[in-house]
VOZA-27203 format. One record per residue: residue in three letters; x, y, z of N, C-alpha, C in turn. Coordinates in steps of 0.2 Angstrom, whole numbers, padded with zeros to 4 digits, always signed. Example, Ala and Ser with C-alpha at 12.3 -4.5 7.8 and 13.67 -1.06 7.14 Angstrom:
2
ALA+0066-0028+0039+0062-0022+0039+0066-0016+0039SER+0064-0011+0035+0068-0005+0036+0064+0000+0039
//
This chain:
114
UNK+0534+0526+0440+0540+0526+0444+0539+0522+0450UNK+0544+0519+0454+0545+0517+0458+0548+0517+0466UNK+0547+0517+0470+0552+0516+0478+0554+0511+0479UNK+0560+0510+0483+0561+0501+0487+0560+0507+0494UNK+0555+0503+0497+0556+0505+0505+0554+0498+0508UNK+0560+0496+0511+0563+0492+0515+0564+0486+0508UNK+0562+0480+0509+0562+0476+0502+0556+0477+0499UNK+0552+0480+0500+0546+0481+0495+0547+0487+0489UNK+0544+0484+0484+0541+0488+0479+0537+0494+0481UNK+0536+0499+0480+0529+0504+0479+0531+0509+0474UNK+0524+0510+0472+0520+0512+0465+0522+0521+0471UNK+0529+0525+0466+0526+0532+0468+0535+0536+0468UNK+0534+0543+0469+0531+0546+0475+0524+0547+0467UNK+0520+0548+0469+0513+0552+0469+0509+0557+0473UNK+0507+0562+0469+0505+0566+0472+0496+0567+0472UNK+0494+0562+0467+0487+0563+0464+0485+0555+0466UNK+0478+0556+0469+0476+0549+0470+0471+0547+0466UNK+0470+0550+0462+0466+0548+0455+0466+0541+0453UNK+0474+0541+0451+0474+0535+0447+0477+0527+0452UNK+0474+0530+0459+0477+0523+0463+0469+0518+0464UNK+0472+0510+0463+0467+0507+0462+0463+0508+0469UNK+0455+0503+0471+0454+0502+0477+0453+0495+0478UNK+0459+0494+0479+0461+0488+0483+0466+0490+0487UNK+0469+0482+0490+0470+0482+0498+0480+0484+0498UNK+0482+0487+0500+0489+0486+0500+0492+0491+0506UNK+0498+0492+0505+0500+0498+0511+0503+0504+0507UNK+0502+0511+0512+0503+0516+0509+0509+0518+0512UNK+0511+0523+0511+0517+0529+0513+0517+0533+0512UNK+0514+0538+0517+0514+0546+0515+0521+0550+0517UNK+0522+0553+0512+0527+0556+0511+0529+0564+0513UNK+0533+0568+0517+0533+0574+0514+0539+0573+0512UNK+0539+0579+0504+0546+0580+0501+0548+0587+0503UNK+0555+0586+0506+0558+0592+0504+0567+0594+0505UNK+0569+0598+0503+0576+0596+0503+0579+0592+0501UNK+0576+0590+0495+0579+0583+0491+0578+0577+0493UNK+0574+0577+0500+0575+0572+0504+0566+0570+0506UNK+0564+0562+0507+0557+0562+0508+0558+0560+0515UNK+0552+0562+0521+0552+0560+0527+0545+0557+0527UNK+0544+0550+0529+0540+0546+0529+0534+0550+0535UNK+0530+0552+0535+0525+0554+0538+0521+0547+0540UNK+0519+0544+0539+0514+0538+0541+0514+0532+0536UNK+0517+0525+0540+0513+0520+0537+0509+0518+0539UNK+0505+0513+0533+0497+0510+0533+0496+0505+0530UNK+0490+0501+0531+0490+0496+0528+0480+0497+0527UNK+0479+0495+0521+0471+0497+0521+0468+0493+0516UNK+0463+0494+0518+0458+0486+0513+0457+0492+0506UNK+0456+0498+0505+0455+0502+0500+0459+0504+0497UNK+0465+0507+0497+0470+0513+0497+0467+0517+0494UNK+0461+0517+0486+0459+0524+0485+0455+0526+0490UNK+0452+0524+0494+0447+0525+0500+0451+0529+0503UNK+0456+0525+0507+0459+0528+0510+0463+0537+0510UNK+0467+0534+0503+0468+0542+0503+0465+0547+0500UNK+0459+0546+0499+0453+0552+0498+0448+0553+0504UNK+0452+0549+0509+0450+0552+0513+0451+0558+0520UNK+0446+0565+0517+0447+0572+0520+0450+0571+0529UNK+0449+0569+0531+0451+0568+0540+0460+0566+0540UNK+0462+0561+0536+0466+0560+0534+0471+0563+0530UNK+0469+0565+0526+0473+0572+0522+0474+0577+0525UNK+0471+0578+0531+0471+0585+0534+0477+0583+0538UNK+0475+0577+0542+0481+0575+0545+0489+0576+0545UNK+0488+0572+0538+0495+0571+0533+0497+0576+0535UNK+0493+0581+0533+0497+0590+0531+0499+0592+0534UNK+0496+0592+0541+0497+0595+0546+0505+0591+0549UNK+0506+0586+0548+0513+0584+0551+0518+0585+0544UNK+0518+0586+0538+0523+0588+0532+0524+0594+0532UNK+0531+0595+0533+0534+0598+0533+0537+0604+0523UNK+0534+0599+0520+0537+0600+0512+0528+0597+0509UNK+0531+0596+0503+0525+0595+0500+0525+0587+0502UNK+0515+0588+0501+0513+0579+0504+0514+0573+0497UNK+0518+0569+0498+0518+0564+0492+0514+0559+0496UNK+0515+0551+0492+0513+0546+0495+0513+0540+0489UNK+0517+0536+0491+0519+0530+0485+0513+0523+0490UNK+0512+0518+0486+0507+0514+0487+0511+0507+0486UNK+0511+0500+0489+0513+0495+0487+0506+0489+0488UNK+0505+0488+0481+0498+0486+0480+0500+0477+0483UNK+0494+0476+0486+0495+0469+0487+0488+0465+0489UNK+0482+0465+0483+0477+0460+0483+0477+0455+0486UNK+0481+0451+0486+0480+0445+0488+0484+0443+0497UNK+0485+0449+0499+0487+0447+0506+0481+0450+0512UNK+0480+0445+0518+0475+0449+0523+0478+0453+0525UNK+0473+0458+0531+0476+0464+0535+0481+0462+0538UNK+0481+0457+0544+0488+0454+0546+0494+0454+0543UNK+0494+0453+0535+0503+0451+0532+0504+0458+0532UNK+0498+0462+0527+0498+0470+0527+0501+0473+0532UNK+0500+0473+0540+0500+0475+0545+0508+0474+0546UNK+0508+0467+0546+0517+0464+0547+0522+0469+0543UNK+0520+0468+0537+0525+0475+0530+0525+0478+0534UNK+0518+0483+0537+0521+0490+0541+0525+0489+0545UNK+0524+0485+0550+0530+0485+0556+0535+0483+0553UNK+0539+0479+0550+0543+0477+0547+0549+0483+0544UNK+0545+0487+0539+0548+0492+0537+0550+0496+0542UNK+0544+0499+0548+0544+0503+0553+0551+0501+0558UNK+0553+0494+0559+0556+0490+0563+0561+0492+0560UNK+0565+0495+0551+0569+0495+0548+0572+0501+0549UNK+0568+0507+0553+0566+0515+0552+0567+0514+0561UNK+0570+0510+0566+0570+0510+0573+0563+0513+0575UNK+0559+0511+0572+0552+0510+0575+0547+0517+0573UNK+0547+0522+0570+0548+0529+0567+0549+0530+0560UNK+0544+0535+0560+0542+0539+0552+0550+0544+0554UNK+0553+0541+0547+0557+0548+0550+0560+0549+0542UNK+0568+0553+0541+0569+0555+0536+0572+0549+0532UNK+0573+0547+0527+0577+0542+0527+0583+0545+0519UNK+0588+0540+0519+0592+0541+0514+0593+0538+0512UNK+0593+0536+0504+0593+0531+0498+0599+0527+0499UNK+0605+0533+0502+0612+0527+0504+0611+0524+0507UNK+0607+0521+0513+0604+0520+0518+0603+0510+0515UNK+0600+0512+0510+0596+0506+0507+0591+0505+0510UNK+0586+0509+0513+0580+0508+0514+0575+0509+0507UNK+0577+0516+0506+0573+0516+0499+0578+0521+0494UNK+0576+0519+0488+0583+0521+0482+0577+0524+0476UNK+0579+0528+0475+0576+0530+0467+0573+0525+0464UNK+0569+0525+0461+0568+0519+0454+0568+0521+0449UNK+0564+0517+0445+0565+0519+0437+0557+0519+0432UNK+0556+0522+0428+0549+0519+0424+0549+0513+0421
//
């Protein structure tokens, strides 16, 4: 399944970081509730599986999710920290600067498809 948040792709919502590669891309973590996801934090990380198996971080997330913690991923190997970095803001810039709730009518992010 997929997200569009902002014009990007990402791989999710997910819940299990199992099956996320470790490579370089930006995450989303999510809390879900009310039918509704509130972006708790975006990131940009040279790992993603690193990153999100990592306990400091997890504990974090949770403590700001309000609902259960998701997190969709947009994989991107071939870009440095800086482009990385830019997506965040970018999307961030699309959200008035803040993790916050969003709506799919909105067209920031819309359901996807398998």
């Amino acid at each position: 399944m997929s997200l569009q948040i902002g014009r990007y792709e990402f791989e999710g919502p997910l819940v299990n970081p199992r099956g996320v590669k470790d490579i370089p891309g930006v995450l989303a973590i999510m809390s879900y509730r009310n039918q509704e996801f509130e972006i708790v934090e975006l990131a940009e990380s040279a790992n993603l599986r690193a990153e999100l198996g990592d306990q400091e971080n997890q504990e974090y997330w949770q403590s700001k999710s309000l609902g259960m913690l998701t997190f969709s991923v947009h994989y991107s190997p071939r870009l440095g920290q800086n482009r990385r970095s830019e997506i965040v803001g970018e999307i961030l810039r699309e959200f008035d600067g803040e993790c916050q709730e969003f709506q799919p009518q909105r067209g920031l992010v819309a359901s996807g498809s398998r």
